[in-house]
KETIKOL-715555 format. One line per field, with one value per atom (N, C-alpha, C): atom name; residue number from 1; x, y, z. Coordinates in Angstrom, 1 decimal. Example, Ala and Ser with C-alpha at 12.3 -4.5 7.8 and 13.67 -1.06 7.14 Angstrom:
! residues 2
a [N / CA / C / N / CA / C]
k [1 / 1 / 1 / 2 / 2 / 2]
c1 [13.2 / 12.3 / 13.2 / 12.8 / 13.7 / 12.9]
c2 [-5.7 / -4.5 / -3.3 / -2.2 / -1.1 / 0.0]
c3 [7.8 / 7.8 / 7.8 / 7.1 / 7.1 / 7.9]
***
This chain:
! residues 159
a [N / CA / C / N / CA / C / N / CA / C / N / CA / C / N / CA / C / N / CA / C / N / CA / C / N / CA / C / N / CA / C / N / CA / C / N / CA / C / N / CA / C / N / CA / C / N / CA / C / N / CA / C / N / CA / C / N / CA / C / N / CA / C / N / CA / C / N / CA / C / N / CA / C / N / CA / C / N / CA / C / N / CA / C / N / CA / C / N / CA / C / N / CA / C / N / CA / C / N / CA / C / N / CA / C / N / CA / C / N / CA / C / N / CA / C / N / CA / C / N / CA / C / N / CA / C / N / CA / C / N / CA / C / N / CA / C / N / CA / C / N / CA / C / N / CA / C / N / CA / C / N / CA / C / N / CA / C / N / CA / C / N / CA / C / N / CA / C / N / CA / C / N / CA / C / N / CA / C / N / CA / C / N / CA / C / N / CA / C / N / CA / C / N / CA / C / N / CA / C / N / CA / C / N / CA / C / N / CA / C / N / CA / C / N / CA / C / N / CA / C / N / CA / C / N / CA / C / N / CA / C / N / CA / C / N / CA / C / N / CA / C / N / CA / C / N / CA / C / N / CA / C / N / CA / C / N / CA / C / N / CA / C / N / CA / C / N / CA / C / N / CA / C / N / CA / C / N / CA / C / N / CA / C / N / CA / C / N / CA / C / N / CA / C / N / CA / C / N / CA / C / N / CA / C / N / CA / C / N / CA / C / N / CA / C / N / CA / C / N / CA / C / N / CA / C / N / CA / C / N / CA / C / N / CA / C / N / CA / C / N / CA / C / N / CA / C / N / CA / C / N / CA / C / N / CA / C / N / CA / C / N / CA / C / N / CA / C / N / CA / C / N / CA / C / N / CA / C / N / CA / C / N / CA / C / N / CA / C / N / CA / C / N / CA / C / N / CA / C / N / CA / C / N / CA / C / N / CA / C / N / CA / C / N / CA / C / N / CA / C / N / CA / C / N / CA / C / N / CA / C / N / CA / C / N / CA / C / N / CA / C / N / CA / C / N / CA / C / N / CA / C / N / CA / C / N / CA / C / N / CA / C / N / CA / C / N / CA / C / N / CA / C / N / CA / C / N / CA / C / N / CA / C / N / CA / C / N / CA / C / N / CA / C / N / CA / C / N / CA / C / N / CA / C / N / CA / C / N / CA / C / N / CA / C / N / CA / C / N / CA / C / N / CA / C / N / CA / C / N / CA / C / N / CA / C / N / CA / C / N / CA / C / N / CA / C / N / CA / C / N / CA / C / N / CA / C]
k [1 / 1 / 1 / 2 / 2 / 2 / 3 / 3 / 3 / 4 / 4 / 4 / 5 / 5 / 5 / 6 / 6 / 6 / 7 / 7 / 7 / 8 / 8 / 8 / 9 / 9 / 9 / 10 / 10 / 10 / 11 / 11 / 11 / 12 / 12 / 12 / 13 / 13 / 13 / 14 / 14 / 14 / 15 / 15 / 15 / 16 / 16 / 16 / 17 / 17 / 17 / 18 / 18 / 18 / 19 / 19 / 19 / 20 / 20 / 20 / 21 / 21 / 21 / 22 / 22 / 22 / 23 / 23 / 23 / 24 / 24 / 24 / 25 / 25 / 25 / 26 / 26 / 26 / 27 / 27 / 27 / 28 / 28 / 28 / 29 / 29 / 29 / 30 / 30 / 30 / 31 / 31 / 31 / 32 / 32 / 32 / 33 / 33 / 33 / 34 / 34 / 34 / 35 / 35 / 35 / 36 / 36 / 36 / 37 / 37 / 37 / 38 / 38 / 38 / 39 / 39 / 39 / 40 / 40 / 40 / 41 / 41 / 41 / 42 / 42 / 42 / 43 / 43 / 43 / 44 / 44 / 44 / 45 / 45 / 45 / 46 / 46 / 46 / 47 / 47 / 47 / 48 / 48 / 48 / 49 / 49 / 49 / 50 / 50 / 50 / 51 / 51 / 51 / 52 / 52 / 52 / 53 / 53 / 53 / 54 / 54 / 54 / 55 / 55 / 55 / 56 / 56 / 56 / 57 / 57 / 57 / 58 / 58 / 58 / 59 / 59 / 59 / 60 / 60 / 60 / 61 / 61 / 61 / 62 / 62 / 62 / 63 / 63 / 63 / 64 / 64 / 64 / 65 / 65 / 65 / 66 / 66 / 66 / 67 / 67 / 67 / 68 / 68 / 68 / 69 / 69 / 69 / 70 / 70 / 70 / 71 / 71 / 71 / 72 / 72 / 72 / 73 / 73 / 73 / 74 / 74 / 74 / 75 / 75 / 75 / 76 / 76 / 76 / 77 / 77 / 77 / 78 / 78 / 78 / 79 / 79 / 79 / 80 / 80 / 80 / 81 / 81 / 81 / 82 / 82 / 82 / 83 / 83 / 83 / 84 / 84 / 84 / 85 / 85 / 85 / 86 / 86 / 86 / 87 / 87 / 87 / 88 / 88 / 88 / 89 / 89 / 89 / 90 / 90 / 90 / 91 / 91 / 91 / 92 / 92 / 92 / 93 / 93 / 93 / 94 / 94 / 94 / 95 / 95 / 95 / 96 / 96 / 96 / 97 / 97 / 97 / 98 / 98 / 98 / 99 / 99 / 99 / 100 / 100 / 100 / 101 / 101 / 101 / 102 / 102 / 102 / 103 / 103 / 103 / 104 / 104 / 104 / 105 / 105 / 105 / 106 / 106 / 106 / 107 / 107 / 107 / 108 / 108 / 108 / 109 / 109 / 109 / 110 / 110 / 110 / 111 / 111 / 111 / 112 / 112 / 112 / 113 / 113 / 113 / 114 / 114 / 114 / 115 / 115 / 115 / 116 / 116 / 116 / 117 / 117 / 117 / 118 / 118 / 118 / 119 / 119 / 119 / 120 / 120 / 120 / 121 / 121 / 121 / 122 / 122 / 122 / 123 / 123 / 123 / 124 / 124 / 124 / 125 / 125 / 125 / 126 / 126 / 126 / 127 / 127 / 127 / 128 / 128 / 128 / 129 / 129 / 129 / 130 / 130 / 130 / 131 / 131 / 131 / 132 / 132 / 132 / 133 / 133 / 133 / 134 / 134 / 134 / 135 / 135 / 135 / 136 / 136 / 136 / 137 / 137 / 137 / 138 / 138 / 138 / 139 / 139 / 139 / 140 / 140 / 140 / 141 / 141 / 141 / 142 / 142 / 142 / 143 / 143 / 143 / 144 / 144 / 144 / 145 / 145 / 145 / 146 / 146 / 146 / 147 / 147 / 147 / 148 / 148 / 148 / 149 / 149 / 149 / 150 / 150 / 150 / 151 / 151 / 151 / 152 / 152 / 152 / 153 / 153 / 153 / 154 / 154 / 154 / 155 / 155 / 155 / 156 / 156 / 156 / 157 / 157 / 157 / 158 / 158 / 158 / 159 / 159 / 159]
c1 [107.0 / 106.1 / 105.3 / 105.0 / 104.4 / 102.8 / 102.0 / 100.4 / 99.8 / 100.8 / 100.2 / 100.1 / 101.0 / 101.7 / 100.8 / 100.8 / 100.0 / 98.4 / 97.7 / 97.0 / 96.1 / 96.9 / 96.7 / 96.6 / 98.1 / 98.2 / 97.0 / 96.4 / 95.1 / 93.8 / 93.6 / 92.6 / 92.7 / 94.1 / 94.5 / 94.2 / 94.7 / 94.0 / 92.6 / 91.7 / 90.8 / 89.5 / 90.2 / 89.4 / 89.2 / 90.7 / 90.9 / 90.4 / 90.1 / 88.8 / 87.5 / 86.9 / 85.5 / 85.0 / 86.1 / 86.3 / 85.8 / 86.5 / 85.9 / 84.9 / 84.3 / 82.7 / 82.5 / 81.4 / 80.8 / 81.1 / 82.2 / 82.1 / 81.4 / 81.8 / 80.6 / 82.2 / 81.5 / 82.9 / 83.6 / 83.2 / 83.9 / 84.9 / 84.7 / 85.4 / 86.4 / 86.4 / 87.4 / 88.1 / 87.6 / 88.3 / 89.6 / 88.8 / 90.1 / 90.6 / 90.5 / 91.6 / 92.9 / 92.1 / 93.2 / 94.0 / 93.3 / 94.0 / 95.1 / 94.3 / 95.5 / 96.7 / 96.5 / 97.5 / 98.5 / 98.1 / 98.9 / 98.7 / 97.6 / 97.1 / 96.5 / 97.3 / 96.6 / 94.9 / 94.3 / 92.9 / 92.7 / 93.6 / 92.9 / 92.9 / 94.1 / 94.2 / 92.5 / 92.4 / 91.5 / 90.1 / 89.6 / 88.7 / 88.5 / 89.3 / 89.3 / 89.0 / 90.0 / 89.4 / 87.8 / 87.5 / 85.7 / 85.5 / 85.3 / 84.7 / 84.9 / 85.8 / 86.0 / 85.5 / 85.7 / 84.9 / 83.4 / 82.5 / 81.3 / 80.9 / 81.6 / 81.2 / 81.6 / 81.8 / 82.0 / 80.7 / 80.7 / 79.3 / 80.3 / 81.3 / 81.9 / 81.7 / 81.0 / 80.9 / 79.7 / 78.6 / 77.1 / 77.0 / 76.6 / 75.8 / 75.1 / 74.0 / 72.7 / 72.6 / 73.3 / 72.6 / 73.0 / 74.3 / 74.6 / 74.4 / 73.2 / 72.7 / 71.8 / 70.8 / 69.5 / 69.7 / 71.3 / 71.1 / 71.1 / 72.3 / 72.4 / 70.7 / 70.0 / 69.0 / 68.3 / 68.3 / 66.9 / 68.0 / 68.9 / 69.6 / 69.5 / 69.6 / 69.8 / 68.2 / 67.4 / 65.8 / 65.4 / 66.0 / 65.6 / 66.0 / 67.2 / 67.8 / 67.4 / 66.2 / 65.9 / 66.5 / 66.6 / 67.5 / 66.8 / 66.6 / 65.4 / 66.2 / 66.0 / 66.1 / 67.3 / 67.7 / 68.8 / 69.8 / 69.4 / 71.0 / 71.4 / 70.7 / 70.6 / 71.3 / 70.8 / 71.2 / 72.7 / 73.3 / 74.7 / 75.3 / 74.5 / 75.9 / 75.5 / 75.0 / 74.8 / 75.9 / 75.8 / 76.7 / 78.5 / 78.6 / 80.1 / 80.5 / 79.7 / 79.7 / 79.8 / 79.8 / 79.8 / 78.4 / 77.1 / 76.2 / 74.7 / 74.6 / 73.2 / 72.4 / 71.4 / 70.0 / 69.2 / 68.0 / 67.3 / 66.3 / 66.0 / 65.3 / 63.7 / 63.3 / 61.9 / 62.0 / 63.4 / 63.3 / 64.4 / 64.5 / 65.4 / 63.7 / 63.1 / 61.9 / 61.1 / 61.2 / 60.2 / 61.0 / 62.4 / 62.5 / 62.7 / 63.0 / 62.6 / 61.1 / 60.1 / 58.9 / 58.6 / 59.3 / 59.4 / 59.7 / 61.2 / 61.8 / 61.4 / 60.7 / 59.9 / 58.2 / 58.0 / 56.5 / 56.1 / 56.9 / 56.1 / 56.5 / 55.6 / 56.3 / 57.2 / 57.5 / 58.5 / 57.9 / 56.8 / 56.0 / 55.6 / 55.6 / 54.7 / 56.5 / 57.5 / 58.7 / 59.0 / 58.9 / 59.2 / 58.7 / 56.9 / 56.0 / 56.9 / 56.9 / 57.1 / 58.7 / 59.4 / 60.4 / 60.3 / 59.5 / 59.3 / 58.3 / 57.9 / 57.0 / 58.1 / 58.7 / 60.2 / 60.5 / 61.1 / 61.9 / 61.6 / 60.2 / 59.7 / 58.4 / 58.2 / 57.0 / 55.7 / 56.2 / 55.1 / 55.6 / 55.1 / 55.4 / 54.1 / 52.9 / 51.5 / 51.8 / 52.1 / 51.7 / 52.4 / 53.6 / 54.4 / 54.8 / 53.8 / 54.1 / 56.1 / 56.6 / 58.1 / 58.8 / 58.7 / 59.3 / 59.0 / 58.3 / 58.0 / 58.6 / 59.5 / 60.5 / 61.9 / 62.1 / 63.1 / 63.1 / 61.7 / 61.9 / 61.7 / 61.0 / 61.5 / 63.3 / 63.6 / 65.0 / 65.8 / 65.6 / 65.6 / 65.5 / 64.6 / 64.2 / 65.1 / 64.7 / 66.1 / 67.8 / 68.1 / 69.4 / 69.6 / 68.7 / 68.4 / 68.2 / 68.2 / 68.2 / 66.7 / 65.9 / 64.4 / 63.7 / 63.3 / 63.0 / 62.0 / 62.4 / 61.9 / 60.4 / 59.6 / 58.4 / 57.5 / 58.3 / 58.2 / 58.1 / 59.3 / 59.5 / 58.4 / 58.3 / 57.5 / 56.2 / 55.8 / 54.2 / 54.6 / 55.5 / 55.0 / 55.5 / 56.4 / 56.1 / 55.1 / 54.0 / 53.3 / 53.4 / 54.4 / 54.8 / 54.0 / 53.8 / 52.3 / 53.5 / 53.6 / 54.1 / 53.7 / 54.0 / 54.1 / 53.8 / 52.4 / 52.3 / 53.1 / 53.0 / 54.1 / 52.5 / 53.1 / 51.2 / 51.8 / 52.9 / 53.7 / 52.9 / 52.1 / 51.4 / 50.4]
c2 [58.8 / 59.1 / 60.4 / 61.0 / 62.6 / 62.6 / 63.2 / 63.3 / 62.9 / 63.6 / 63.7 / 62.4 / 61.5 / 60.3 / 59.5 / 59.5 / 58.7 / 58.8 / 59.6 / 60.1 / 59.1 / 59.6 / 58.9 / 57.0 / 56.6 / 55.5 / 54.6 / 55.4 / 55.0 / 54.9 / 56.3 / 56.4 / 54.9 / 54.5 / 53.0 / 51.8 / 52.2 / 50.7 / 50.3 / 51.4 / 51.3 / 50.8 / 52.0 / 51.8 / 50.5 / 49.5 / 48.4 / 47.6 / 47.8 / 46.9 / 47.0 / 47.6 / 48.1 / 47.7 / 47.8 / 47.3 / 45.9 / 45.1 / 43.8 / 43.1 / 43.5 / 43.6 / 44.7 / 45.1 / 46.3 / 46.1 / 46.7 / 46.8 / 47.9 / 47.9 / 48.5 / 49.9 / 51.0 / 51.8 / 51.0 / 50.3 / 49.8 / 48.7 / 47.9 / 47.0 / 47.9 / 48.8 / 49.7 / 50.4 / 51.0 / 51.7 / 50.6 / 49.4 / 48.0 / 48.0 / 47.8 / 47.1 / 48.7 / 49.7 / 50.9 / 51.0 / 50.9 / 51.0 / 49.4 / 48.5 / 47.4 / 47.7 / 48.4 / 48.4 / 49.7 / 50.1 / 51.4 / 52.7 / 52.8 / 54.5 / 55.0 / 56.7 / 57.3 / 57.8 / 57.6 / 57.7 / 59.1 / 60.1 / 61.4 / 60.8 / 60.1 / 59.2 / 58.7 / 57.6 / 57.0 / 57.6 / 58.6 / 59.4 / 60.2 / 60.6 / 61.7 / 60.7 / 59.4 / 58.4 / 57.8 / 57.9 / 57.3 / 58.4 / 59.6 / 60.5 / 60.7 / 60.6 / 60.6 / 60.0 / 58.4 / 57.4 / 57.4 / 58.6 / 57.9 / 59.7 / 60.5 / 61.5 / 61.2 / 60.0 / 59.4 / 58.2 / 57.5 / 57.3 / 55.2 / 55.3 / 54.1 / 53.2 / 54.2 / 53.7 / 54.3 / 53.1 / 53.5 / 52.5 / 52.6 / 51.8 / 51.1 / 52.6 / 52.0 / 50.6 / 51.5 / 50.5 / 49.4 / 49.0 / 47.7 / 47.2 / 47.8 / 46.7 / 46.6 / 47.2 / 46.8 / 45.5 / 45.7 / 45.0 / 43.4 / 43.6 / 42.1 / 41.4 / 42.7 / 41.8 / 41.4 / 42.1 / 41.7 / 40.0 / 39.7 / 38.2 / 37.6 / 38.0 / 36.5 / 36.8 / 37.8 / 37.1 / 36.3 / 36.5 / 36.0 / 34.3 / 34.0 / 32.6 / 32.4 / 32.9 / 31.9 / 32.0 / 33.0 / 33.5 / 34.3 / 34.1 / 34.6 / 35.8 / 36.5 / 37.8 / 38.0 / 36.9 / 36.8 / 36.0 / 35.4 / 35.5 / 36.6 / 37.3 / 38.5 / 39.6 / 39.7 / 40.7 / 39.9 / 39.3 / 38.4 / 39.2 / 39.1 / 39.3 / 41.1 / 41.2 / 43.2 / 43.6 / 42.8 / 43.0 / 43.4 / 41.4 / 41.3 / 42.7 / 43.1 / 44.3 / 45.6 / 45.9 / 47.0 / 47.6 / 47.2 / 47.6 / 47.4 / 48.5 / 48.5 / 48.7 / 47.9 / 48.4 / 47.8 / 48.5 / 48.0 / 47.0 / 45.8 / 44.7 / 45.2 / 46.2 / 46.4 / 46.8 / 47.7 / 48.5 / 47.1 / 45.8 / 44.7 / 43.8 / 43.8 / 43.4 / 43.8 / 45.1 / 46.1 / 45.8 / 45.8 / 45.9 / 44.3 / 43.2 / 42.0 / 42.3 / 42.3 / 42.3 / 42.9 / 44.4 / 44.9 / 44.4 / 43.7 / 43.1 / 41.8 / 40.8 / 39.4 / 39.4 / 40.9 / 40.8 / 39.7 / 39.2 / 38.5 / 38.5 / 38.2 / 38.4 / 36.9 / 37.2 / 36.5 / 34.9 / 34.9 / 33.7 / 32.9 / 33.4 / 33.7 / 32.6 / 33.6 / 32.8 / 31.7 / 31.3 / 30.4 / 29.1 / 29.4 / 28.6 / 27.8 / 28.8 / 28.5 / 27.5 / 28.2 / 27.4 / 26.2 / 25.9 / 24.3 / 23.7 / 23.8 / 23.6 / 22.9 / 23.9 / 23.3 / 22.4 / 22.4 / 21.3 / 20.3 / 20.1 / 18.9 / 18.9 / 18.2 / 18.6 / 17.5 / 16.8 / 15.7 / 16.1 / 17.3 / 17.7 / 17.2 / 17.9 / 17.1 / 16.3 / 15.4 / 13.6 / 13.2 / 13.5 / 13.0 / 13.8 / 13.5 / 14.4 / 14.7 / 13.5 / 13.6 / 14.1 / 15.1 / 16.0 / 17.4 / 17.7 / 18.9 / 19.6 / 18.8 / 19.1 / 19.3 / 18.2 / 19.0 / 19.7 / 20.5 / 21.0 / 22.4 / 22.4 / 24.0 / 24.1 / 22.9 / 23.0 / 23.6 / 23.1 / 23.6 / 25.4 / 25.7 / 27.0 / 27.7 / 27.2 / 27.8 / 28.2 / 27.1 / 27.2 / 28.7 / 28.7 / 29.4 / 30.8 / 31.2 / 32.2 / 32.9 / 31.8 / 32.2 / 32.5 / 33.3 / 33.3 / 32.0 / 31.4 / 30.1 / 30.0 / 31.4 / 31.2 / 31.1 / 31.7 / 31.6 / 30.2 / 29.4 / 28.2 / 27.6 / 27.4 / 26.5 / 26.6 / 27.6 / 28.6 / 27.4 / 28.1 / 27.9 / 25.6 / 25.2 / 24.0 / 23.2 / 23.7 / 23.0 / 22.2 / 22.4 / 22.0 / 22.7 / 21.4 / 22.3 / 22.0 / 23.0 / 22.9 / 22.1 / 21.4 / 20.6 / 21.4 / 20.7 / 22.1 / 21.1 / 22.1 / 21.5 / 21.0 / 19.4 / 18.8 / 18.5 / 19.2 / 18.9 / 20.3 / 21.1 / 22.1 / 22.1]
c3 [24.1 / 23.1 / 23.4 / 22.2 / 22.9 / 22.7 / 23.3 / 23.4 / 22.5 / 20.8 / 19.7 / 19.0 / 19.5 / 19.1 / 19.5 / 20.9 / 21.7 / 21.9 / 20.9 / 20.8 / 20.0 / 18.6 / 17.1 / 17.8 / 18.3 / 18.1 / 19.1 / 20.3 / 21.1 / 20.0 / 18.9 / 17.5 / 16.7 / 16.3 / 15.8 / 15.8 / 17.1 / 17.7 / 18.5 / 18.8 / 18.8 / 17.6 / 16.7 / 15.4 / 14.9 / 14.7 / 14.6 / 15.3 / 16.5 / 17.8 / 17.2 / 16.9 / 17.0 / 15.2 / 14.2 / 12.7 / 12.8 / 13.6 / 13.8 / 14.2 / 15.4 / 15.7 / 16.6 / 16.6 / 17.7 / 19.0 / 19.7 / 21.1 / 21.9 / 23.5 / 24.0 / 24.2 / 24.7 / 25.7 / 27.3 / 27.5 / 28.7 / 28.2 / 27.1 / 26.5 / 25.9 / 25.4 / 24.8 / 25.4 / 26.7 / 27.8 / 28.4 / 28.7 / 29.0 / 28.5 / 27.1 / 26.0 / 26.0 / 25.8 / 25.8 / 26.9 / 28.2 / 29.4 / 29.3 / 29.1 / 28.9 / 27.8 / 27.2 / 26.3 / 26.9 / 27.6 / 28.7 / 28.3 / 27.5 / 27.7 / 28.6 / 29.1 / 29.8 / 29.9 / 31.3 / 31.7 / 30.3 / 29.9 / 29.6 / 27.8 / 27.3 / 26.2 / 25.8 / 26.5 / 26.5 / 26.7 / 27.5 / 27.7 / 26.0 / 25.3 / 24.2 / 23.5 / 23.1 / 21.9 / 22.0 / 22.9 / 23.2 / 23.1 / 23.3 / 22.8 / 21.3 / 20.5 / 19.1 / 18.6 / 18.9 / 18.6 / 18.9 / 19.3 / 19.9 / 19.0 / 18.4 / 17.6 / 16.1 / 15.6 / 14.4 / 14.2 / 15.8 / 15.4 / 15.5 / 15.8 / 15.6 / 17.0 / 17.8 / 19.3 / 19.8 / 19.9 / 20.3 / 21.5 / 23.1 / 23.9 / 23.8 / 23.3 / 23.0 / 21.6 / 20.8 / 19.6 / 20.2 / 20.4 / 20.9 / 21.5 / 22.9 / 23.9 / 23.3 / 22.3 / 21.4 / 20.6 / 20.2 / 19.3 / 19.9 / 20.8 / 21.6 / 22.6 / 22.6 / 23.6 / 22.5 / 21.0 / 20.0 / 19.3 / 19.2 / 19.0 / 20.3 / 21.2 / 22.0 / 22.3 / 22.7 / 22.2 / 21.2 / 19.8 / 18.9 / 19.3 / 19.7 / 19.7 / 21.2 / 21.9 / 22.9 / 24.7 / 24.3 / 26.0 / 26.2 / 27.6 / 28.8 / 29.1 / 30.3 / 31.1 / 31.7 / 32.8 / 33.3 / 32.1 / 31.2 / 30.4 / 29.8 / 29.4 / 28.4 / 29.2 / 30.5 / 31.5 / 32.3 / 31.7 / 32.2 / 31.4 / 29.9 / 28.8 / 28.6 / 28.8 / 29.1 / 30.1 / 31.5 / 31.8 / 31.8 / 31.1 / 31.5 / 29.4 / 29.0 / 28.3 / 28.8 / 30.1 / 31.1 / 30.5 / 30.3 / 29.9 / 30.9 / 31.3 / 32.5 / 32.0 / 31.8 / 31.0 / 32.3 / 32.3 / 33.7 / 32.9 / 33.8 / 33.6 / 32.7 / 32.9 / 32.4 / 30.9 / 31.1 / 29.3 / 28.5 / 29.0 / 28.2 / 27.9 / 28.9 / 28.8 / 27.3 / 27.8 / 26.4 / 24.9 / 25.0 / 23.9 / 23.4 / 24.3 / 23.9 / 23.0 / 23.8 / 23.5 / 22.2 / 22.1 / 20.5 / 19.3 / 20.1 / 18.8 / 18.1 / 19.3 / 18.6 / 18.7 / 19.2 / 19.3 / 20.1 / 21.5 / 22.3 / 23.7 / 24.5 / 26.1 / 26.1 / 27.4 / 28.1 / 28.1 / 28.7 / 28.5 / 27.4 / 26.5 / 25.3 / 24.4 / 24.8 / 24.0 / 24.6 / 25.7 / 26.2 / 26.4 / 26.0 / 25.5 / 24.1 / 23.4 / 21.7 / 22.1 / 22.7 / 22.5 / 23.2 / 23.9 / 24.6 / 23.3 / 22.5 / 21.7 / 20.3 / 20.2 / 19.5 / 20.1 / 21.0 / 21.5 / 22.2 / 22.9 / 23.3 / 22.7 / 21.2 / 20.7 / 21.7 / 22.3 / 23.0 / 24.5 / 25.1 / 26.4 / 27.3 / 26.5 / 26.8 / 27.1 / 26.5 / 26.8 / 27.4 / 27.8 / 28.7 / 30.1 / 31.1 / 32.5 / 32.7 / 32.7 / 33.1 / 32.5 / 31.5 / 30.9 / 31.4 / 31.9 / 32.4 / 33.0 / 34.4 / 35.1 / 34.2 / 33.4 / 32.3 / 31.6 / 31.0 / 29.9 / 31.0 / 31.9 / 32.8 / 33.4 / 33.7 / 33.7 / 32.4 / 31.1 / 30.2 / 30.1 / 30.8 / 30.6 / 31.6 / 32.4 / 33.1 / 33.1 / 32.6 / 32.1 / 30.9 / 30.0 / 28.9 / 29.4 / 30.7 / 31.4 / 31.7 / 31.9 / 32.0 / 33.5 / 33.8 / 35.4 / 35.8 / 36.8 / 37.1 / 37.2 / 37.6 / 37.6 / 36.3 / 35.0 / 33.7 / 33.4 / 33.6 / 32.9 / 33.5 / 35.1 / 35.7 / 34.8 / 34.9 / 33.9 / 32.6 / 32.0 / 30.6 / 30.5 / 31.2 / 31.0 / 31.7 / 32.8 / 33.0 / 34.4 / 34.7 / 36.1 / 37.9 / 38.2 / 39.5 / 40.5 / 41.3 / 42.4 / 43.6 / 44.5 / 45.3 / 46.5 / 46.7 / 48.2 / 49.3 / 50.3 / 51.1 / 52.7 / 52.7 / 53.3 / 55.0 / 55.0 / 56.4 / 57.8 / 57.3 / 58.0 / 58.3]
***
């Protein structure tokens, strides 16, 4: 196959990637390289692609941290799936733009969403430990959850 060929058909099937939902450039660089185009191949099509406007980082990590904010995922989940996206955003600016996009801190969501989901947390002490477990799982930093469910730590009476 000649440059011109293999060129076009890297333009193809990328286009046809990215048609279906928004990928990041590292997901695109795999999929090309998996399909056996050369590094210089694949380097020209993400630049094509990213001067048509068909391939953006940024919008894409904005867009993923302002949904999985919106549905309830803390810091470290959000910063999982940034990742396995080949996408680095540093913890403070995922922070900020959480904060922008639901108008509330970290604490503040995690309240609300225990409030959803265990509406009688008050009243029942033995929920507390699960509903920070809860938080946790959901990708919430543990000192968040503990905060926002109410849970007192256990001093330690052995010193």
């Amino acid at each position: 196959m000649d440059k011109a060929t293999d060129t076009e058909s890297a333009w193809e099937k990328a286009v046809r990637k990215v048609a279906r939902r928004e990928r990041s450039s590292y997901e695109i660089r795999a999929y090309l390289s998996l399909q056996g185009f050369t590094p210089e191949t694949i380097e020209s099509t993400l630049t094509r692609l990213r001067a048509v406007k068909y391939l953006d980082d940024h919008r894409l990590a904005e867009d993923l941290i302002c949904r999985l904010g919106h549905r309830g995922k803390g810091l470290t989940y959000i910063q999982n799936r940034l990742e396995v996206k080949g996408l680095a955003i540093p913890d403070e600016q995922v922070l900020k733009l959480l904060a922008a996009s639901t108008g509330k801190s970290d604490i503040e969501r995690a309240s609300e969403l225990l409030r959803r989901r265990y509406p009688n947390l008050a009243l029942d002490p033995h929920l507390k430990k699960r509903a920070a477990s809860f938080l946790i799982r959901r990708g919430f930093d543990p000192g968040i959850a503990l905060r926002a469910s109410g849970v007192e730590l256990e001093e330690d009476s052995g010193a």
